[in-house]
N, C-alpha and C positions, 0 to 999 in steps of 0.2 A: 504494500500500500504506500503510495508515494506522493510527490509533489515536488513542485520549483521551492523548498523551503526556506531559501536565501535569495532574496532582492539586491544583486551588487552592482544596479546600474549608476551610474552618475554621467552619462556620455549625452551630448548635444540633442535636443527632440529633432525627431526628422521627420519634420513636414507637419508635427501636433504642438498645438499648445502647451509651455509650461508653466505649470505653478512657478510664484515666486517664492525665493526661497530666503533665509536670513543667511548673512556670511557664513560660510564656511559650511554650507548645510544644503544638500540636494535636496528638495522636499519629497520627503516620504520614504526616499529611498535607505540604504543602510552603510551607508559610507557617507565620509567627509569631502568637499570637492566646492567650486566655483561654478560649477554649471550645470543648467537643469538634464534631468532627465531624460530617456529616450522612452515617449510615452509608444511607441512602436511596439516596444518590448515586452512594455508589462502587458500590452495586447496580446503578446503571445502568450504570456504566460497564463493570462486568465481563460485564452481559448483552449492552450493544451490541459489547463485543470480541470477539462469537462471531463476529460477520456476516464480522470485519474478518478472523481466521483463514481463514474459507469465500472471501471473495471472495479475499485475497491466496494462500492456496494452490491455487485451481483455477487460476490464471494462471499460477504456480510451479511446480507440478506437470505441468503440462503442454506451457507456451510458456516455460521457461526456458533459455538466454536467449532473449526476447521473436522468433517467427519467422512471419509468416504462414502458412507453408506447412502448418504445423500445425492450423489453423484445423481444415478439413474432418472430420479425423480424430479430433481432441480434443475437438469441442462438437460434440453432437448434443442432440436432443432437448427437453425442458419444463426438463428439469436446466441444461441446456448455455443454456436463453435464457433461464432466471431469473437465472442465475448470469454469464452475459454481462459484464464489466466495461466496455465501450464502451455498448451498446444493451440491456442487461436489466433490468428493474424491477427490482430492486435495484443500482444502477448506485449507489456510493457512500452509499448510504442512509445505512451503520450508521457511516461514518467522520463524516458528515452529524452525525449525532445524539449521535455523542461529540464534536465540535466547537461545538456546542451546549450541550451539558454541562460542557464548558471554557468556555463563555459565563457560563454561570451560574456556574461557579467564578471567573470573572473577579472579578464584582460582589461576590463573598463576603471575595474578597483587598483588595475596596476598601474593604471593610464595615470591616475588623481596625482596631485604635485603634492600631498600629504601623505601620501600611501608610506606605510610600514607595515614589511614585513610578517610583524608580531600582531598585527591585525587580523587577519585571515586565521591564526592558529588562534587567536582566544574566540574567537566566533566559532570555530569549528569544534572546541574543546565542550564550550557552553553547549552547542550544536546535539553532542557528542550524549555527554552526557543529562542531557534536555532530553533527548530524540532516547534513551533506555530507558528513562522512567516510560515517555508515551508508548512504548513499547508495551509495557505491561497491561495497557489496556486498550492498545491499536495494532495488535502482534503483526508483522512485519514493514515497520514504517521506515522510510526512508530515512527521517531525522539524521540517526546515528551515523550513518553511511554518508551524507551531507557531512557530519563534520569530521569523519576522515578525510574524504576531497579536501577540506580546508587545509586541514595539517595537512596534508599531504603536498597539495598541488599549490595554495596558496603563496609559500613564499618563490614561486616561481610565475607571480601572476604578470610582473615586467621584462617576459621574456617575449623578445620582438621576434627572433627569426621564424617563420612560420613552417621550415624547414622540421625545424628540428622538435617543435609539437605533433608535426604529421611525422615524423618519426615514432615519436613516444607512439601516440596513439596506435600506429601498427606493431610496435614491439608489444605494448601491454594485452593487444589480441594473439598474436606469434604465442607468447608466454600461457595466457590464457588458456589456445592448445594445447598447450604442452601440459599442462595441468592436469586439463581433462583426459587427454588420451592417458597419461597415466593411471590415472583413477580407473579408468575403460577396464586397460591391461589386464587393475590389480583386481577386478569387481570378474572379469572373463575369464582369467585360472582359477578364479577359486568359486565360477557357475553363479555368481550374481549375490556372491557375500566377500566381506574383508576377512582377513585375515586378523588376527588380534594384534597385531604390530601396526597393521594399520587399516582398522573400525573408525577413528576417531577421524579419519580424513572423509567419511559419510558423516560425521556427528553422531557415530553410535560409539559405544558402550563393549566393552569385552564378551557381555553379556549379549549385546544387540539391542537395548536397549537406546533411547535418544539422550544424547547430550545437551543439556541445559546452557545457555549463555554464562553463567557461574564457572563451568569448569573449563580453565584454561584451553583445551585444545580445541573443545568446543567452542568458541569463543573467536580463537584464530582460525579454523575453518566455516564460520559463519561470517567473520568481514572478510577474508580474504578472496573466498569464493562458492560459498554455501548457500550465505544470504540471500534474502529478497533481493539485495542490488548492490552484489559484494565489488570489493574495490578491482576483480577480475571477472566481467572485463572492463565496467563499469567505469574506470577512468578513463578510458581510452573515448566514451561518448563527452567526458567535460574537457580533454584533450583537443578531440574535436572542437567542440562550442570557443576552445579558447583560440584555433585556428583561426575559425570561423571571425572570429572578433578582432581579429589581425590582416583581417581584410575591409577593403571600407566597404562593407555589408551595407551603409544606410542608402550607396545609390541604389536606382533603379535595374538599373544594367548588373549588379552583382546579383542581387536578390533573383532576378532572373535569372541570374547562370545557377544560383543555391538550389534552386527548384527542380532545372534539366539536369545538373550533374546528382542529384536527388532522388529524382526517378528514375535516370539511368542506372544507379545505382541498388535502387529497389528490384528493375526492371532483369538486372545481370542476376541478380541472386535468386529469383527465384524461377529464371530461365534454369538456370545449373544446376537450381536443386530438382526442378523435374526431371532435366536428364539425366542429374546420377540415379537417382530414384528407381528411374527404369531400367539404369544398369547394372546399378548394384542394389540389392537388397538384403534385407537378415541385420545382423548384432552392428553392421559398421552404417547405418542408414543415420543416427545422431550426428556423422562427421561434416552432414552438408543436408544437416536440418536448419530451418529456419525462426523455429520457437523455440522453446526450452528444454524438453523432459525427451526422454527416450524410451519404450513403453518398452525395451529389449527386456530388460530383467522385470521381477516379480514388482518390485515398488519401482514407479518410475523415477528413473535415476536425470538431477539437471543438470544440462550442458548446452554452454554458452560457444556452441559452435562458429566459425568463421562466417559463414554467410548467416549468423543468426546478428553478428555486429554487422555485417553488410548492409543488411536489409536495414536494421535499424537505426543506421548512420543515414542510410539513404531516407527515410520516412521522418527524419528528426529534420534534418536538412532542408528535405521541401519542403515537409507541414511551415515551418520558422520563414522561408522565403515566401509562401503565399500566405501569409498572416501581415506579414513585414509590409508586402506588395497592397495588400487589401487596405493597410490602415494608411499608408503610404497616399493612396488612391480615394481615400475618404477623410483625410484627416477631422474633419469639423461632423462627422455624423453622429448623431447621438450616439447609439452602439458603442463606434469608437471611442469616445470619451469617456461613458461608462467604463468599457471593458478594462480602458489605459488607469481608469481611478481604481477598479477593484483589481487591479495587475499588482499594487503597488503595497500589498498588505495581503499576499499571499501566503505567507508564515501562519499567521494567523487563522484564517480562513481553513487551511487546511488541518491543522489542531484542531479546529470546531467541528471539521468533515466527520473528525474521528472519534473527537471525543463524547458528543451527543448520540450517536448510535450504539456508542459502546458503555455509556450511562443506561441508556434505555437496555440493552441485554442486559444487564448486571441487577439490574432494580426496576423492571416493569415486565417485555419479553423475556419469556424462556429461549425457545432457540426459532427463530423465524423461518419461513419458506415460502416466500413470496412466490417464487417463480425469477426466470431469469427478463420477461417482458416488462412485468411490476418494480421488479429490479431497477431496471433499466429505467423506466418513471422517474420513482423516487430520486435516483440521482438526476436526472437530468432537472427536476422541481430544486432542488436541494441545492443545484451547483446556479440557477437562478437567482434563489432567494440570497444565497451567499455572495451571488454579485449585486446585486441591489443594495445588499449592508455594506458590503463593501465600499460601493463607491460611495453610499448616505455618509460613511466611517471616514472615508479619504478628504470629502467635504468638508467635516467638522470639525477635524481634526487631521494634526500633522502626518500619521503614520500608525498605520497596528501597535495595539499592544505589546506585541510580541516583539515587532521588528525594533518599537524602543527598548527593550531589556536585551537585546542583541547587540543595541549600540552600545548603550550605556556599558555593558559588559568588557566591551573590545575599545573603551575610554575615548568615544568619539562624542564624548558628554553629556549632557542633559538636554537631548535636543525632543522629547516627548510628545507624550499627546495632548498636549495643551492644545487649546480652543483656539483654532485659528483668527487669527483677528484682521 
């Protein structure tokens, strides 16, 4: 379950309206800086939050807490396998492409003539350990994995060569292979179990049991590459986003090229994976899948195969250039203006995604099944209503609640939610 959970724009609006801001202070945004905003951006960000609503409440609504037996019942149909979060074309796409979007806010926070360093790691740390408590009652939230990116990528946010980002990015997928195939190897000698030397790189147990985030190795094989949205391959998409942001994205003619080299890219990956498909099938058919899981062994085992960052690089890509394009091409529409005010306190927003459904299971519903069409409903009413607050929130005030205790934390001061005046 995910989201854009860091707002790190401070870069020039292109072609929208910005708020004014007081010195030293992007409004709304979460960094320090002289100049407004790229209301563009948080456009994207609020439109790829719809996917994240859809995908995390058809899983919610249905398998909360997470139960197979529900399977049969709950997913049926074109709805139930687009909507699939293991094996559906949209299998992460939209959390994909706000991760990317956080790539390119990377490069913007390294752009600021106040940028330090030590910024990016105290957001990610607060991130970090913000995103395991909402864990406890939003079980697989991005939060925490957000503020790995940060330590991790962060003090490299003022690195220009774009070279050598697109490097990274295809090494951290290369590596990601190599991960996985091992794990393949070790899961195919021993008929679709570990060995007890190495249980713990599934998150099991000697036993076979599941390993809890508590215990060390569990813990390292949950961010490293187990997780919802582990740092393999996962930084190679905010790799991307920070490429991306090293290009001058905001003309027209780039955004154009984001969209054809995009879909070309979507378009390559799942040409390939049809014809390996039909060429090869059986135990090696994961190697040049496009979703996540592998149905080879008894539990489906996930793998973050090469054409599965393809595709995904390619669908983050376009969706960002034809949002880009759209708001570009409309700057003064209502829509737009809305969307760009509730873009801008997406931290927020997505906390509330999770934390009001996941009150109501705790203290009113037992275990719901809506269905995967109902599903579908509620978040799309949900990810409305939340931009309506949104942007009424952006209005009255300077920035989510959240996004101020993110500043405040990373000592870019007391610039809060006080009542705009």
């Amino acid at each position: 379950m995910s989201s854009d959970a860091v707002d790190l724009d401070v870069s020039e609006a292109h072609g929208l309206p910005a708020d004014p801001a007081p010195p030293g202070l992007a409004a709304g945004s979460l960094v320090s800086g002289r100049r407004p905003r790229t209301a563009a951006l948080d456009v994207a960000r609020a439109v790829a939050l719809v996917g994240v609503f859809v995908q995390n409440y058809v899983v919610a609504f249905n398998l909360y807490p997470l139960r197979t037996d529900a399977w049969p019942d709950a997913f049926h149909g074109w709805l139930a396998r687009l909507t699939d979060y293991s094996q559906g074309p949209l299998t992460t796409r939209f959390a994909a492409a706000l991760v990317t979007i956080f790539g390119i806010g990377l490069t913007l926070l390294g752009s600021s003539s106040e940028f330090s360093r030590w910024t990016p790691v105290r957001r990610g740390l607060l991130l970090f350990v913000g995103g395991m408590w909402f864990n406890t009652a939003w079980p697989g939230t991005i939060l925490p994995f957000y503020g790995m990116y940060l330590v991790i990528l962060g003090p490299f946010a003022r690195v220009t060569r774009r070279a050598y980002l697109l490097v990274a990015a295809v090494g951290v997928t290369v590596v990601t292979f190599a991960v996985r195939l091992w794990i393949f190897l070790a899961l195919d000698a021993d008929r679709g179990r570990l060995s007890r030397e190495l249980a713990w790189l599934a998150m099991r147990d000697e036993r076979g049991s599941r390993l809890g985030l508590s215990n060390p190795r569990g813990f390292v094989a949950s961010m490293l590459y187990w997780g919802a949205h582990p740092l393999l391959p996962w930084l190679a998409f905010v790799l991307v986003g920070m490429w991306v942001g090293r290009t001058p994205w905001k003309t027209v003619a780039v955004q154009r090229r984001l969209v054809a080299v995009g879909l070309a890219m979507v378009a390559v990956g799942y040409i390939v994976a049809s014809v390996m498909t039909r060429q090869v099938s059986g135990k090696w058919a994961w190697a040049w899948s496009t979703t996540l899981s592998s149905p080879y062994f008894d539990n489906p085992v996930k793998y973050d195969a090469p054409l599965y960052v393809l595709v995904t690089v390619g669908s983050s890509v376009a969706g960002i250039g034809l949002v880009l394009l759209a708001a570009s091409r409309f700057p003064s529409a209502w829509v737009t203006r809305r969307l760009s005010e509730a873009g801008r306190v997406t931290l927020s927003i997505y906390v509330l995604h999770g934390l009001i459904p996941a009150a109501m299971f705790r203290w009113w519903l037992d275990r719901p099944s809506l269905g995967v069409g109902w599903a579908v409903l509620v978040a799309l009413a949900a990810w409305v209503v939340a931009m309506a607050v949104g942007s009424w929130w952006v209005r009255g005030f300077r920035m989510g609640p959240l996004e101020d205790v993110l500043r405040r934390f990373s000592g870019d001061g007391a610039h809060s939610t006080e009542l705009r005046r």
